[in-house]
C-alpha atoms as a printed R data frame, in Angstrom:
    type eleno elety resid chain resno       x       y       z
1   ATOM     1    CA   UNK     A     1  -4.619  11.975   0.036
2   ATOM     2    CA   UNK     A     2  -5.697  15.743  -1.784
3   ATOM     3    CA   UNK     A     3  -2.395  17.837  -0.393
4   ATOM     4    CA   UNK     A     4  -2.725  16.368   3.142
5   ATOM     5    CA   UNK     A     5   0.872  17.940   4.015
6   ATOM     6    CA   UNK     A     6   1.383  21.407   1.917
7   ATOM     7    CA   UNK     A     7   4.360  22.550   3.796
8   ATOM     8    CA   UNK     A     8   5.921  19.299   3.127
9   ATOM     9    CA   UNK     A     9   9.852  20.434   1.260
10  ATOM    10    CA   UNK     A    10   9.843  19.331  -2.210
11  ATOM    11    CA   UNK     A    11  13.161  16.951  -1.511
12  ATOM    12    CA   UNK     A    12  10.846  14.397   0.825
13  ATOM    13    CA   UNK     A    13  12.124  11.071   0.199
14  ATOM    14    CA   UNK     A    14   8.460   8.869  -1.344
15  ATOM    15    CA   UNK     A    15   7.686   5.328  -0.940
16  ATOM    16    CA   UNK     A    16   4.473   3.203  -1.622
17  ATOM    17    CA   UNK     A    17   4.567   0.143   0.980
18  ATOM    18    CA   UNK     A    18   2.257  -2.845  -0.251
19  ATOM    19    CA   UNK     A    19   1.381  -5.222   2.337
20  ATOM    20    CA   UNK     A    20   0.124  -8.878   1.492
21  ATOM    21    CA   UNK     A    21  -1.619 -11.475   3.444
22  ATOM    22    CA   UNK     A    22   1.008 -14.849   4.188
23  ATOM    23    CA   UNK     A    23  -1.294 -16.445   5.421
24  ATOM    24    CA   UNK     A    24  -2.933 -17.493   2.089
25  ATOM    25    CA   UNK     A    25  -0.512 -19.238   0.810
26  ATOM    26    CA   UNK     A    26  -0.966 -17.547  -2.750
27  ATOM    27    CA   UNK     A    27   1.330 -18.788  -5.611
28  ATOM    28    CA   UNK     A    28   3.699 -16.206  -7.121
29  ATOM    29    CA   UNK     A    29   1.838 -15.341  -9.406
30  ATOM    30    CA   UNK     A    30  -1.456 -14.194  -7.627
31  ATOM    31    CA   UNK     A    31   1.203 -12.790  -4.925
32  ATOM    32    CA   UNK     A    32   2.724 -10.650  -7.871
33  ATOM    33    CA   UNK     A    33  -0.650  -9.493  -9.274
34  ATOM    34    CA   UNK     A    34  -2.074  -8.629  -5.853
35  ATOM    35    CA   UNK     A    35   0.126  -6.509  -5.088
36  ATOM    36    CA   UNK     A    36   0.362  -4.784  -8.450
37  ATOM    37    CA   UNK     A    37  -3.367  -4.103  -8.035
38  ATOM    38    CA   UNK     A    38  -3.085  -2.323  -4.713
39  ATOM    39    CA   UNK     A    39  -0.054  -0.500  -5.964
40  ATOM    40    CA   UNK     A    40  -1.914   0.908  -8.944
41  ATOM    41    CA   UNK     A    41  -5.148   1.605  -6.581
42  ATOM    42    CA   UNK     A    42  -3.192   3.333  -4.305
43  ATOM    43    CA   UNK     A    43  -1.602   5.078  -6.567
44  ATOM    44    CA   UNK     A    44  -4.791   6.354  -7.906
45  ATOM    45    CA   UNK     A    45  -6.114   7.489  -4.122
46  ATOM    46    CA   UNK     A    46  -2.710   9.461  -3.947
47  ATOM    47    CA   UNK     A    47  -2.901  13.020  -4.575
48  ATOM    48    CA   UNK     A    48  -1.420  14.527  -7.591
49  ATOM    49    CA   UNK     A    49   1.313  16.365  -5.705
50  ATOM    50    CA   UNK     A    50   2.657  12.729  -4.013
51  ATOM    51    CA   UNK     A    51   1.788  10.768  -7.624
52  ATOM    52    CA   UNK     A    52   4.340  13.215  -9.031
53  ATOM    53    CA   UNK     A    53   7.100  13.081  -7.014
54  ATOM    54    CA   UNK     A    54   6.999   9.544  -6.139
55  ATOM    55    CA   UNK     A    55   7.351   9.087 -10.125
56  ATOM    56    CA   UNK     A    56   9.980  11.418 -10.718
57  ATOM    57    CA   UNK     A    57  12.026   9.629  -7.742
58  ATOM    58    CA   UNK     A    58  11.839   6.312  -9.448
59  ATOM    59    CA   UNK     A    59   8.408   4.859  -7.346
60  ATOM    60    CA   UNK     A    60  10.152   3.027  -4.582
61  ATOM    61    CA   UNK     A    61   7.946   0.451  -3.671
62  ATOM    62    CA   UNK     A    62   7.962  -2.271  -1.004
63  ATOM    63    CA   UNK     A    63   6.469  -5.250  -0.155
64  ATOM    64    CA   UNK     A    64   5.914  -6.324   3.750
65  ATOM    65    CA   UNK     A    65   4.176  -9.291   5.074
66  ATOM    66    CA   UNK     A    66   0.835  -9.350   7.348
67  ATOM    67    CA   UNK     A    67  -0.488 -12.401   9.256
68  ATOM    68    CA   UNK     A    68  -4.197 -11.969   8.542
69  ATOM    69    CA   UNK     A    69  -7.039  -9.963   7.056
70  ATOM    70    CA   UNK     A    70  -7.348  -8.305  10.385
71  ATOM    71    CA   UNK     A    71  -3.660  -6.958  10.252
72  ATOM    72    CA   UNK     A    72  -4.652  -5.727   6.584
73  ATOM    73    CA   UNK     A    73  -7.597  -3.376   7.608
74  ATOM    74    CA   UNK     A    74  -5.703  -2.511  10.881
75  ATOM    75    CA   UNK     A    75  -3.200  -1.124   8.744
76  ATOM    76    CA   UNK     A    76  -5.530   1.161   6.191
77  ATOM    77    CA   UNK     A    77  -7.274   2.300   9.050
78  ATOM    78    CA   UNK     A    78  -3.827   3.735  10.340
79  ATOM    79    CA   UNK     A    79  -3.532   5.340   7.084
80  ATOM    80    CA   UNK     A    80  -6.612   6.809   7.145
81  ATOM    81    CA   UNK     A    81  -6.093   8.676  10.470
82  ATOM    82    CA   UNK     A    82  -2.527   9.715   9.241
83  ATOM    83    CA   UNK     A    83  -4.347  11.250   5.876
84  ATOM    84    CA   UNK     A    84  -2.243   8.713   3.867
85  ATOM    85    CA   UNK     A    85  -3.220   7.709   0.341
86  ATOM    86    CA   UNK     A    86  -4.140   3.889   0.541
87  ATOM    87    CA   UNK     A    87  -6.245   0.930  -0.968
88  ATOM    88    CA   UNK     A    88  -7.372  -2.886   0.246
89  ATOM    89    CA   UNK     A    89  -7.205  -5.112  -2.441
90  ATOM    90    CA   UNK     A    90 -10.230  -7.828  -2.374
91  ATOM    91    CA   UNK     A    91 -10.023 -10.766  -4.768
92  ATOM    92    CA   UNK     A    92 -12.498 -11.292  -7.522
93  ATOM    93    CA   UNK     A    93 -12.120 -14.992  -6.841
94  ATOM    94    CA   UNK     A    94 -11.993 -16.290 -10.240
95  ATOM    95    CA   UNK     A    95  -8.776 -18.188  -9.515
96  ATOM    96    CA   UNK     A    96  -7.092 -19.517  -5.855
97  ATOM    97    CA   UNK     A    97  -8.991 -17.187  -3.487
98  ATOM    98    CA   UNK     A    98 -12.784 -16.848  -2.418
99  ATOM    99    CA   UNK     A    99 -14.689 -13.742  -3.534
100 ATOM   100    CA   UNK     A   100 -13.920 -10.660  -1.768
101 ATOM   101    CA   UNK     A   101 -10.923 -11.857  -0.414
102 ATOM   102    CA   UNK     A   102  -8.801  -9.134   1.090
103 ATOM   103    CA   UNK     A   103  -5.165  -9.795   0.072
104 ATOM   104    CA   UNK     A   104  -3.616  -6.804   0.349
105 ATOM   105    CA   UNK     A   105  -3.166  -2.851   1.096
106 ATOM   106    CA   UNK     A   106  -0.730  -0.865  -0.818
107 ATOM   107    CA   UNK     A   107  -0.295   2.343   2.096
108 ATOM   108    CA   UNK     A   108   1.178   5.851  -0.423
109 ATOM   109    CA   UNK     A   109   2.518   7.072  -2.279
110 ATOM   110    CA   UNK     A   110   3.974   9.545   0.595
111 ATOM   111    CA   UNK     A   111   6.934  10.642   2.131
112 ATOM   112    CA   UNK     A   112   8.794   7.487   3.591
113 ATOM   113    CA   UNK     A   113   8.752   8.379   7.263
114 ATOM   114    CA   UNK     A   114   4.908   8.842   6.846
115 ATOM   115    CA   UNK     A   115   4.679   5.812   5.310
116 ATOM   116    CA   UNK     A   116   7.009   4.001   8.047
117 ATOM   117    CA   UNK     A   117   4.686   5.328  10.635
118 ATOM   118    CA   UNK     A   118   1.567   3.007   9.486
119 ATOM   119    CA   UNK     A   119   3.965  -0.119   7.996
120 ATOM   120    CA   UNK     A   120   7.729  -0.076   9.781
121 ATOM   121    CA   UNK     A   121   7.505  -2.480  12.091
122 ATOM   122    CA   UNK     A   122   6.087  -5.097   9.309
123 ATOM   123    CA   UNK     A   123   8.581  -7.848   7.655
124 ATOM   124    CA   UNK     A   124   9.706  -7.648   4.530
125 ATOM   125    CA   UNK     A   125   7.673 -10.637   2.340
């Protein structure tokens, strides 16, 4: 989030973790384009320092598993207090899901052990 770590060395390893709801049974498909939509959001909360680097590094993403919507905003609020780029997905509920379902967070792109501070003790989806 807007240079949150100047000092940071230029060689800083970057990740984007996206974390989606199992608990709502989603088919692949809405899994898939849940968590492209908080990857992209994300993205777009990152500053331009961290959206650079994390695309010149090849955009390591990856995908973890929460248990609830709970877990989700848990999660971004962590972010927030660690100054790291981040976005909750809510479904427009045209398809499975109600309206304003929250299905996901994507937390970066940051450096990965900023990243593993908010999501590393999540499972992998």
């Amino acid at each position: 989030m807007r240079n949150a770590f100047p000092s940071r060395g230029r060689l800083a390893a970057m990740k984007q973790a996206i974390v989606a709801r199992a608990d709502l049974g989603m088919g692949e498909g809405k899994l898939a384009a849940q968590v492209a939509h908080a990857s992209l959001m994300a993205y777009e909360d990152a500053d331009r320092r961290d959206r650079s680097e994390w695309k010149g590094s090849g955009q390591k993403k990856v995908v973890l598993q929460a248990d609830g919507e709970s877990q989700l905003f848990e999660l971004a609020d962590k972010a927030e207090r660690e100054g790291l780029a981040h976005a909750i997905v809510r479904d427009a509920g045209h398809t499975q899901l109600e309206p304003g379902t929250a299905t996901a967070v994507a937390v970066g792109p940051s450096p990965d052990d900023l990243v593993d501070r908010v999501t590393g003790d999540l499972s992998l989806y």
